[in-house]
N, C-alpha and C positions, 0 to 999 in steps of 0.2 A: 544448522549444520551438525551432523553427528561426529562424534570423538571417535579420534582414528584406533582407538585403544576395543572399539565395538566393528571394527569394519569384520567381515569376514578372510579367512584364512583364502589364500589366492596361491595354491597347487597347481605347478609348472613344470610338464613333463615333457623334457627336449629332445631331439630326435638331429642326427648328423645334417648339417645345414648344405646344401650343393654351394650356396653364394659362397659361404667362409668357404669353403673348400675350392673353391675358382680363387679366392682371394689367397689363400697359402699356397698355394700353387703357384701360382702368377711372381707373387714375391719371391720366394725361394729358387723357383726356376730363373727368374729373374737374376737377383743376387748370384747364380749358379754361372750365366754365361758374362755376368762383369768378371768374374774372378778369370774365368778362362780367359779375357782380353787384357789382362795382366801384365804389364813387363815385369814380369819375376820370376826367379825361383820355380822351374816345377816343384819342387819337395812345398813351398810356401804356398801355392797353388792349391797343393793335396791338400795339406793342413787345413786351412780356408774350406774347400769342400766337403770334407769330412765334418765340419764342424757345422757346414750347411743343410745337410744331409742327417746330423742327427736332431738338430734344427725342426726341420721337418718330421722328424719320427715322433717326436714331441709335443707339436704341435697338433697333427693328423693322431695321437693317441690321445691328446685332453680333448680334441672337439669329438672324440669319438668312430672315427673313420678306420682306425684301425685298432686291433685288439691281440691279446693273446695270452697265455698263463706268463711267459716268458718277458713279455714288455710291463705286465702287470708288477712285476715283482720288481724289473730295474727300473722302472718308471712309478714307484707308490708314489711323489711328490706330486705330482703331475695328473694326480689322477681325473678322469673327467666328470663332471656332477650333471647326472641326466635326470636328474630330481632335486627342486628343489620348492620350501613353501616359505610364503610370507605370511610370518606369523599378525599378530597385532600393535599394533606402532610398528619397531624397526626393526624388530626379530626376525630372523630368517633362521629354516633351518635347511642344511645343505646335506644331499644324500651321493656320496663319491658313487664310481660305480662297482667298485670291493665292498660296497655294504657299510662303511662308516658313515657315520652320522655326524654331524659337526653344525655346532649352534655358532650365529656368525651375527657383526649390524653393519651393516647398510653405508658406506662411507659416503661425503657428500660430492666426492671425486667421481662418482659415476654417471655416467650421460647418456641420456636419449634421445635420438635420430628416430627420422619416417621409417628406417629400413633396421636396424639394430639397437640396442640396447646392449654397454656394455654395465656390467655391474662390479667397483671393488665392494669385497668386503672384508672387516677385519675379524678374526676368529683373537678368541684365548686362548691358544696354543702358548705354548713355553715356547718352541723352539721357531727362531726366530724365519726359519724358511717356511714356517705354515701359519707365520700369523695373517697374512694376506692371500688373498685369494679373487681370482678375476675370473668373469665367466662373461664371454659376447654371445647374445643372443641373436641371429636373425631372424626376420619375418617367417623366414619358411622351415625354422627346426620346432614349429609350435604352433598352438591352435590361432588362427586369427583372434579368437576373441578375448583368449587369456593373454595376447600381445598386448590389444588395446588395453585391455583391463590395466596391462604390467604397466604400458605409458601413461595412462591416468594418473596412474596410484605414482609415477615415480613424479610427472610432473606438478602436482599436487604438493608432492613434499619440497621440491625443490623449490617452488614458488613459497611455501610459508617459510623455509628456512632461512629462504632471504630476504624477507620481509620482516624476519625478528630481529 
Protein backbone atom coordinates (compact mmCIF):
# COMPACT_ATOMS: atom_id res chain seq x y z
CA UNK A 1 0.00 0.00 0.00
CA UNK A 2 1.40 3.44 -0.97
CA UNK A 3 1.75 6.37 1.53
CA UNK A 4 -0.78 8.91 1.24
CA UNK A 5 1.96 11.68 1.44
CA UNK A 6 2.76 10.09 -2.69
CA UNK A 7 -1.08 10.05 -3.76
CA UNK A 8 -1.72 12.49 -6.34
CA UNK A 9 -3.14 16.09 -6.17
CA UNK A 10 -7.19 15.44 -6.78
CA UNK A 11 -8.37 19.02 -8.45
CA UNK A 12 -12.11 19.70 -7.87
CA UNK A 13 -13.92 22.15 -10.07
CA UNK A 14 -17.63 22.72 -8.77
CA UNK A 15 -20.21 24.13 -10.70
CA UNK A 16 -24.03 25.24 -9.02
CA UNK A 17 -25.65 21.99 -7.82
CA UNK A 18 -29.83 21.98 -9.25
CA UNK A 19 -30.15 19.18 -5.96
CA UNK A 20 -28.67 21.81 -3.29
CA UNK A 21 -30.64 24.18 -4.92
CA UNK A 22 -34.15 22.19 -4.76
CA UNK A 23 -32.89 21.61 -1.26
CA UNK A 24 -32.49 25.52 -0.15
CA UNK A 25 -35.51 26.29 -1.64
CA UNK A 26 -37.59 23.73 -0.27
CA UNK A 27 -36.26 24.62 3.37
CA UNK A 28 -36.53 28.32 3.11
CA UNK A 29 -39.73 28.44 1.39
CA UNK A 30 -40.62 26.10 3.76
CA UNK A 31 -39.62 27.84 7.08
CA UNK A 32 -41.25 31.02 4.96
CA UNK A 33 -45.06 29.63 5.05
CA UNK A 34 -44.64 28.30 9.15
CA UNK A 35 -43.83 31.82 9.88
CA UNK A 36 -46.91 33.18 7.99
CA UNK A 37 -49.05 30.51 10.12
CA UNK A 38 -47.94 32.30 13.24
CA UNK A 39 -50.11 33.50 15.90
CA UNK A 40 -48.21 36.74 16.19
CA UNK A 41 -47.19 39.96 15.76
CA UNK A 42 -47.15 41.09 12.03
CA UNK A 43 -44.04 43.31 12.81
CA UNK A 44 -42.56 39.62 14.37
CA UNK A 45 -43.78 37.95 11.30
CA UNK A 46 -41.73 40.57 9.21
CA UNK A 47 -38.70 40.40 11.34
CA UNK A 48 -38.62 36.33 11.04
CA UNK A 49 -38.87 36.82 7.03
CA UNK A 50 -36.58 39.21 6.52
CA UNK A 51 -34.19 37.24 8.32
CA UNK A 52 -35.44 34.18 6.07
CA UNK A 53 -34.86 35.86 3.15
CA UNK A 54 -31.47 37.09 3.78
CA UNK A 55 -31.00 33.52 4.81
CA UNK A 56 -31.42 32.59 1.58
CA UNK A 57 -29.44 35.36 -0.21
CA UNK A 58 -26.50 33.67 1.51
CA UNK A 59 -27.01 30.54 1.05
CA UNK A 60 -27.91 30.79 -3.09
CA UNK A 61 -24.49 33.25 -2.95
CA UNK A 62 -22.00 30.55 -1.25
CA UNK A 63 -23.35 27.63 -3.34
CA UNK A 64 -23.01 29.99 -6.21
CA UNK A 65 -26.35 30.46 -7.82
CA UNK A 66 -26.38 33.83 -7.54
CA UNK A 67 -23.66 36.73 -7.86
CA UNK A 68 -22.87 40.23 -8.36
CA UNK A 69 -20.20 43.18 -7.55
CA UNK A 70 -22.61 44.33 -4.87
CA UNK A 71 -23.26 40.79 -2.84
CA UNK A 72 -19.55 40.17 -3.39
CA UNK A 73 -18.46 42.96 -1.13
CA UNK A 74 -21.52 42.44 1.62
CA UNK A 75 -21.17 38.97 1.48
CA UNK A 76 -16.86 38.39 1.49
CA UNK A 77 -17.38 35.93 4.54
CA UNK A 78 -19.42 33.81 2.69
CA UNK A 79 -17.79 33.57 -0.22
CA UNK A 80 -18.27 30.44 -2.48
CA UNK A 81 -15.04 28.10 -3.19
CA UNK A 82 -15.67 26.78 -6.83
CA UNK A 83 -12.16 25.43 -6.68
CA UNK A 84 -10.66 23.50 -4.61
CA UNK A 85 -7.27 20.78 -4.52
CA UNK A 86 -6.37 18.10 -2.29
CA UNK A 87 -3.18 18.43 -1.69
CA UNK A 88 -0.90 15.22 -0.14
CA UNK A 89 -2.08 13.84 3.24
CA UNK A 90 -4.57 16.34 4.54
CA UNK A 91 -3.75 19.59 2.91
CA UNK A 92 -6.23 21.28 0.91
CA UNK A 93 -6.02 24.13 -0.77
CA UNK A 94 -9.31 26.25 -1.18
CA UNK A 95 -9.67 28.85 -4.10
CA UNK A 96 -12.86 31.58 -2.94
CA UNK A 97 -14.48 32.87 -5.87
CA UNK A 98 -12.82 36.87 -5.43
CA UNK A 99 -9.44 35.01 -6.15
CA UNK A 100 -8.23 34.24 -2.48
CA UNK A 101 -6.47 31.48 -1.77
CA UNK A 102 -6.75 29.86 1.64
CA UNK A 103 -4.56 26.77 2.86
CA UNK A 104 -7.10 24.63 4.99
CA UNK A 105 -7.09 20.55 6.81
CA UNK A 106 -9.48 18.38 6.41
CA UNK A 107 -11.67 18.11 9.97
CA UNK A 108 -12.73 14.55 10.84
CA UNK A 109 -16.30 16.13 11.26
CA UNK A 110 -16.89 15.73 7.65
CA UNK A 111 -19.22 12.96 6.09
CA UNK A 112 -19.78 11.21 3.07
CA UNK A 113 -23.11 9.88 1.56
CA UNK A 114 -24.08 8.07 -2.02
CA UNK A 115 -25.25 11.59 -3.11
CA UNK A 116 -23.07 14.51 -1.14
CA UNK A 117 -20.22 15.12 0.42
CA UNK A 118 -19.99 17.55 3.01
CA UNK A 119 -16.48 18.79 4.00
CA UNK A 120 -15.43 21.19 7.42
CA UNK A 121 -12.36 22.47 7.31
CA UNK A 122 -10.28 24.34 9.51
CA UNK A 123 -8.11 27.28 8.11
CA UNK A 124 -5.38 29.60 10.16
CA UNK A 125 -7.11 32.54 10.07
CA UNK A 126 -6.84 34.79 13.13
CA UNK A 127 -10.25 36.00 12.98
CA UNK A 128 -12.41 33.69 14.57
CA UNK A 129 -15.46 33.80 11.73
CA UNK A 130 -12.91 32.40 8.96
CA UNK A 131 -11.29 29.77 10.85
CA UNK A 132 -13.97 27.22 9.64
CA UNK A 133 -15.24 26.61 6.55
CA UNK A 134 -17.87 24.14 5.12
CA UNK A 135 -18.47 23.31 1.43
CA UNK A 136 -21.46 20.43 0.38
CA UNK A 137 -20.81 18.85 -2.53
CA UNK A 138 -23.44 17.16 -4.70
CA UNK A 139 -23.24 14.42 -7.23
CA UNK A 140 -24.16 16.64 -9.90
CA UNK A 141 -21.91 20.16 -9.35
CA UNK A 142 -18.77 17.84 -10.35
CA UNK A 143 -17.29 15.37 -12.59
CA UNK A 144 -18.63 11.84 -11.79
CA UNK A 145 -15.31 10.46 -11.47
CA UNK A 146 -13.42 13.15 -9.25
CA UNK A 147 -16.77 12.37 -6.97
CA UNK A 148 -15.77 8.90 -6.73
CA UNK A 149 -12.16 9.64 -6.61
CA UNK A 150 -13.32 12.52 -3.57
CA UNK A 151 -15.38 9.29 -1.72
CA UNK A 152 -12.42 7.03 -1.77
CA UNK A 153 -9.95 9.15 -0.71
CA UNK A 154 -12.34 10.51 2.13
CA UNK A 155 -13.52 6.96 3.06
CA UNK A 156 -10.10 5.69 3.28
CA UNK A 157 -9.23 8.21 5.78
CA UNK A 158 -11.97 7.91 7.89
CA UNK A 159 -11.63 4.23 7.98
CA UNK A 160 -7.62 4.59 9.23
CA UNK A 161 -8.42 7.32 11.57
CA UNK A 162 -10.61 5.21 13.30
CA UNK A 163 -8.84 2.40 13.46
CA UNK A 164 -5.71 4.23 15.09
Amino acid sequence: MSSRKFEPPLHIELTPSRWLLILLLTIHIGAALLVLFFQTWWLVKFVLLVCLLASAVVSLHKTAWIHGPLLDRLLFRWQSIPTMTWQSDNDWQLFTANGRYVQAQLLPTSTCQPVFVALNFRTDNSRWLDRYISVVIFADAIDQEIFRQLRVRLRTRFVQAQDN
